[in-house]
C-alpha positions as CSV (number, residue, x, y, z in Angstrom):
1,X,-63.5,-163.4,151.3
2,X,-64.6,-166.6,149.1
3,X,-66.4,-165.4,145.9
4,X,-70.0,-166.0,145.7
5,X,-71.2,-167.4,142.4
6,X,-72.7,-163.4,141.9
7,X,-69.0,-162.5,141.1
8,X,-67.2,-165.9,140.5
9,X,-69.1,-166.3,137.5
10,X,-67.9,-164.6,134.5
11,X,-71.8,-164.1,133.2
12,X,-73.3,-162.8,136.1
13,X,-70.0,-160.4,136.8
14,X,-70.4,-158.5,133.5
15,X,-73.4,-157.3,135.3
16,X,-71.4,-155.4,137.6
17,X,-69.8,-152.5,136.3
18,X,-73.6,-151.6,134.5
19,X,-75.2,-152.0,138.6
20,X,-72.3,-150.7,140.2
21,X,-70.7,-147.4,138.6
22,X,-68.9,-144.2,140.1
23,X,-70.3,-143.2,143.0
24,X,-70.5,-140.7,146.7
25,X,-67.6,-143.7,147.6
26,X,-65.5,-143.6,144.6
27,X,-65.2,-139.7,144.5
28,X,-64.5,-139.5,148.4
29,X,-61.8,-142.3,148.1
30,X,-60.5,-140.0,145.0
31,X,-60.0,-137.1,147.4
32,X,-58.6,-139.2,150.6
33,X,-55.6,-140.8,148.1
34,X,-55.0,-137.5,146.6
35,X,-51.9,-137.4,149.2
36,X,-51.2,-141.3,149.1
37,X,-47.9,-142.5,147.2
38,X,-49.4,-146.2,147.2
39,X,-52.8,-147.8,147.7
40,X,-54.3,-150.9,148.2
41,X,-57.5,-151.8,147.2
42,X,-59.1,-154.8,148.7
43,X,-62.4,-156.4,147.3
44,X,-61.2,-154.1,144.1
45,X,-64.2,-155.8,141.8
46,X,-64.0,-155.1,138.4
47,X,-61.1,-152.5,139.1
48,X,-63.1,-148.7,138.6
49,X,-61.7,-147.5,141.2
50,X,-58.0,-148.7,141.2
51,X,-57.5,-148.3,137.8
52,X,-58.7,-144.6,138.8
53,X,-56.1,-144.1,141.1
54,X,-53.1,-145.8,139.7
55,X,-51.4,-142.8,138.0
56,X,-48.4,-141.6,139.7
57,X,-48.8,-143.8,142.6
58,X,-48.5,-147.4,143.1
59,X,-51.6,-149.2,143.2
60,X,-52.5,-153.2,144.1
61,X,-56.2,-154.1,143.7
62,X,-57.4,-157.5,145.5
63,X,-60.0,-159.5,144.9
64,X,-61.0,-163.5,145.0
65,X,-62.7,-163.8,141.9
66,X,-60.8,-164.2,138.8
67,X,-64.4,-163.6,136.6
68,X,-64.2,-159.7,138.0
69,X,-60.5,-159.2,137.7
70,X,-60.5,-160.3,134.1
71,X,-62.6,-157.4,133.6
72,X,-60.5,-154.8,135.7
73,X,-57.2,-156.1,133.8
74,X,-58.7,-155.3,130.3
75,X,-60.5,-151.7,131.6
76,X,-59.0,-148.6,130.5
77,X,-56.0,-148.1,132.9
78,X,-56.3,-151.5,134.1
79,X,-52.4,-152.6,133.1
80,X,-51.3,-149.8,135.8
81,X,-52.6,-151.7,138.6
82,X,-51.2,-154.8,140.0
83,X,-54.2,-157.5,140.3
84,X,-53.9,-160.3,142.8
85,X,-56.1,-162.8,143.0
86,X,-56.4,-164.0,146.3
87,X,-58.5,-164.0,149.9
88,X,-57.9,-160.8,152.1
89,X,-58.1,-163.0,155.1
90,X,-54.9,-164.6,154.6
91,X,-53.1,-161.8,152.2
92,X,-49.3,-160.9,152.8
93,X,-48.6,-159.1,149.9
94,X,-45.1,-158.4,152.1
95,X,-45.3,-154.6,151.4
96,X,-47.5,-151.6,153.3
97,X,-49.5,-148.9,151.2
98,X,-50.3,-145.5,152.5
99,X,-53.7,-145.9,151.6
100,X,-55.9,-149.3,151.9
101,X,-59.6,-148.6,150.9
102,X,-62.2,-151.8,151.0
103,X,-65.4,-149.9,149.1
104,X,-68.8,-151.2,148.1
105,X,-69.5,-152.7,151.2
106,X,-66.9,-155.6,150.5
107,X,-66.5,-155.9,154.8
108,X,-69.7,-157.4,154.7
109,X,-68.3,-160.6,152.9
110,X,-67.0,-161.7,155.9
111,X,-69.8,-163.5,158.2
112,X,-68.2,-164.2,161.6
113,X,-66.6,-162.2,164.3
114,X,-63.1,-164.7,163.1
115,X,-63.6,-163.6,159.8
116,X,-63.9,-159.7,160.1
117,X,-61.1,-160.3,162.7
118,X,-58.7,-161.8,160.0
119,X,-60.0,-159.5,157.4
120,X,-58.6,-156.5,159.7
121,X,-54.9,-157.7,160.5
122,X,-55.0,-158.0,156.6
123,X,-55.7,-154.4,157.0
124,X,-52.9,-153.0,159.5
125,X,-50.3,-155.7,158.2
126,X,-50.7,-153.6,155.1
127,X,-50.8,-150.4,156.1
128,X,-47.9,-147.6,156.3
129,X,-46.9,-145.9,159.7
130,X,-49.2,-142.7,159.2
131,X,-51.4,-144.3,156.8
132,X,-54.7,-144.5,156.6
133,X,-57.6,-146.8,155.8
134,X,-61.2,-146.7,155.1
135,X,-64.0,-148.7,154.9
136,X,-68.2,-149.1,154.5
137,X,-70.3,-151.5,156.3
138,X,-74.6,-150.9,156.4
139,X,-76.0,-150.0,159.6
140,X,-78.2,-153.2,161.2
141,X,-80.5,-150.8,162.5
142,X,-81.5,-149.8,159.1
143,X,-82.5,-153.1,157.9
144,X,-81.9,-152.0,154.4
145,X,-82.8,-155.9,153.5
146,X,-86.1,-155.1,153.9
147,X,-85.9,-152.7,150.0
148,X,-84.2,-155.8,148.5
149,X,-87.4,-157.7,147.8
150,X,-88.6,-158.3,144.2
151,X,-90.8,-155.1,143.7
152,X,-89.1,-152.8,145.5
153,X,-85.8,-153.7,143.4
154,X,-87.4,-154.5,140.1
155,X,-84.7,-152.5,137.1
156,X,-84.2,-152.2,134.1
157,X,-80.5,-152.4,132.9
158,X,-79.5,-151.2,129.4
159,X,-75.8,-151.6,127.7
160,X,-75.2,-155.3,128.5
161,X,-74.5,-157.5,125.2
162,X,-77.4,-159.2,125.9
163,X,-79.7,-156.5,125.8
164,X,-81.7,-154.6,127.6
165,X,-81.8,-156.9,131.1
166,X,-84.9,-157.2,133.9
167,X,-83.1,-157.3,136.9
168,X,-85.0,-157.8,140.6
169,X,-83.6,-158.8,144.4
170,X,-84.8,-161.1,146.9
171,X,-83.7,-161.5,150.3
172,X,-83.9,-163.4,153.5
173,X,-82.1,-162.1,156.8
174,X,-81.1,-164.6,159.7
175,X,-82.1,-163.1,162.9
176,X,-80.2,-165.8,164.8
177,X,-76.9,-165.0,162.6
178,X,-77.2,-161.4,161.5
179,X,-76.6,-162.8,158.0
180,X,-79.1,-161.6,155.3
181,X,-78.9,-164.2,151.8
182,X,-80.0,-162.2,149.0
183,X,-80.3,-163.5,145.3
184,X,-79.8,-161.6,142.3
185,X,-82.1,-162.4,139.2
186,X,-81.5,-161.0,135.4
187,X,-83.9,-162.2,132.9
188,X,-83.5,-161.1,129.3
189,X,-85.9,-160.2,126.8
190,X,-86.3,-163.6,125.6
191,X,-86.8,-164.9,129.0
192,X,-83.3,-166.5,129.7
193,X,-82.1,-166.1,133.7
194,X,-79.2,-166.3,135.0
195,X,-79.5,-165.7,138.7
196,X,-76.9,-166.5,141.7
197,X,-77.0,-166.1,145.6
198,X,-74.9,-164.3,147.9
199,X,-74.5,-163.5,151.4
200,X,-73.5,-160.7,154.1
201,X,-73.1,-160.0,157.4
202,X,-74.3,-156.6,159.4
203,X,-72.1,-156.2,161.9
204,X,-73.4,-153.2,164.4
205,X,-70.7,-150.3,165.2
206,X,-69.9,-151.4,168.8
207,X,-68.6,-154.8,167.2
208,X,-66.7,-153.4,164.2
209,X,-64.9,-150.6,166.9
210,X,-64.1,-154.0,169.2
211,X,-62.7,-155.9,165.8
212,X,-61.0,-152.6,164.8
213,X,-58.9,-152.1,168.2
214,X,-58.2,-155.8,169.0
215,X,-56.4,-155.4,165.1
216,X,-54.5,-152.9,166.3
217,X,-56.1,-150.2,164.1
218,X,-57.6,-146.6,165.4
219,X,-60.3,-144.8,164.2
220,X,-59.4,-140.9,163.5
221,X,-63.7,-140.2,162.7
222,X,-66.5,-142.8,162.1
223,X,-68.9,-141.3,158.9
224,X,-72.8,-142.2,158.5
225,X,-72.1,-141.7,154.4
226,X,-69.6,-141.0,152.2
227,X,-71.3,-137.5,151.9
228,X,-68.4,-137.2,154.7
229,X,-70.5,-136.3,157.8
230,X,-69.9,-137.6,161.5
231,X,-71.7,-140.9,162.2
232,X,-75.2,-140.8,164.2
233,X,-77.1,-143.2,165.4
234,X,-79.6,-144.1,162.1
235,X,-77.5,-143.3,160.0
236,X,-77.0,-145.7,156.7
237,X,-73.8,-146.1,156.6
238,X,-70.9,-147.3,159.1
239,X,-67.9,-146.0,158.3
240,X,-64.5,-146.0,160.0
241,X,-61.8,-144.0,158.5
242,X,-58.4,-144.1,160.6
243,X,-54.6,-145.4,161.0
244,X,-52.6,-147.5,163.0
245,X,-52.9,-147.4,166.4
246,X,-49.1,-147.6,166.9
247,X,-48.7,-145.9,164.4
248,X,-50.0,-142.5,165.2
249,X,-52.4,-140.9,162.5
250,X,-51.5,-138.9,159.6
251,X,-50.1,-135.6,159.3
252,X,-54.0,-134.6,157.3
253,X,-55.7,-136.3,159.9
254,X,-58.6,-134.1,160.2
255,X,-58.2,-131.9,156.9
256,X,-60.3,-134.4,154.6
């Protein structure tokens, strides 16, 4: 979970919070850690959500670029979370959470089977006996690549200090890799760019269920959004919500 230069750089990641604000993933996360004493947030961003939940419970928020955690330590509630900067693949924070929540499609960092496989022990080396985790990852069989060209993602953005922004995608998918490199383009009114590339992997469900089991991690229900409903094939979204599979699942399993 390197930072691409969309997030390393402290220009392009006050962008973020203006793309990227609460959301369908944010409010279901809000009602999932209603119960949870302690939660760990990996690929936390600029902190929204953290920050969120960090009163009354203990809250850690993760992430490999220093340019978004500056912004998360200096949001409102942001000196009630502990920030690590640091790659999930190798984290051992040396303490387990009741809740560990990965959000804004933050799995799809990780490119290779090794990766993802890494990315996951982070997962159940952190989690509490009963705990639970969650996660999003897109659906291949959407190609949702194929909106992220520049007139189908052409925006406007208002409230960034440089004022109002032009903002577009483009993107190229690998079908040899499953890897789709996308860049991100925001032009000012006076015509200055700044622009940065990134990339993600889209995993299909049999191989995340593989990646989750072989981490030792069960699945309690797999969701299509975070509207909540049971995954079908087509659906958007891939999203496993579960436990440890030694762990047994939760005393709520089932009641979210």
């Amino acid at each position: 979970m390197t930072a691409d230069p969309l997030y390393r750089d402290p220009a392009l990641a006050a962008f973020y919070d203006l793309e990227n604000g609460w959301a369908a993933d944010f409010e279901f996360c809000t009602q999932l850690a209603a119960a949870a004493g302690s939660v760990l947030d990996l690929g936390c961003g600029t902190g929204m959500l953290a920050a969120a939940l960090a009163p009354g419970r203990r809250v850690v928020g993760v992430d490999p670029a220093a340019a978004m955690l500056d912004i998360a330590r200096l949001r409102p509630g942001g000196n009630a979370v502990r920030w690590v900067e640091a790659d999930v693949r190798s984290l051992d924070l040396g303490e387990r959470f009741d809740l560990v929540v990965m959000t804004g499609h933050a799995f799809q960092v990780f490119l290779g089977a090794e990766d993802r496989a890494a990315a996951l022990a982070a997962v159940a080396r952190h989690l509490a006996p009963g705990g639970r985790y969650i996660f999003d990852s897109r659906n291949p069989d959407c190609a949702a690549w194929r909106a992220w060209g520049p007139d189908e993602s052409r925006r406007r953005l208002d409230g960034s200090p440089l004022g109002p922004v032009a903002a577009w995608n483009d993107a190229r998918w690998d079908a040899a890799t499953g890897i789709v490199t996308y860049r991100t383009v925001y032009e000012t009114a006076d015509g200055r760019r700044l622009e940065a590339d990134a990339r993600i992997a889209f995993p299909p469900r049999a191989e995340i269920a593989a990646a989750l089991a072989d981490a030792g991690l069960g699945v309690e229900r797999w969701l299509g959004s975070w509207a909540g409903e049971p995954w079908r094939d087509g659906d958007p979204e891939i999203i496993p919500l579960g436990g440890l599979l030694n762990g047994g699942l939760p005393a709520s399993a089932g009641r979210c």
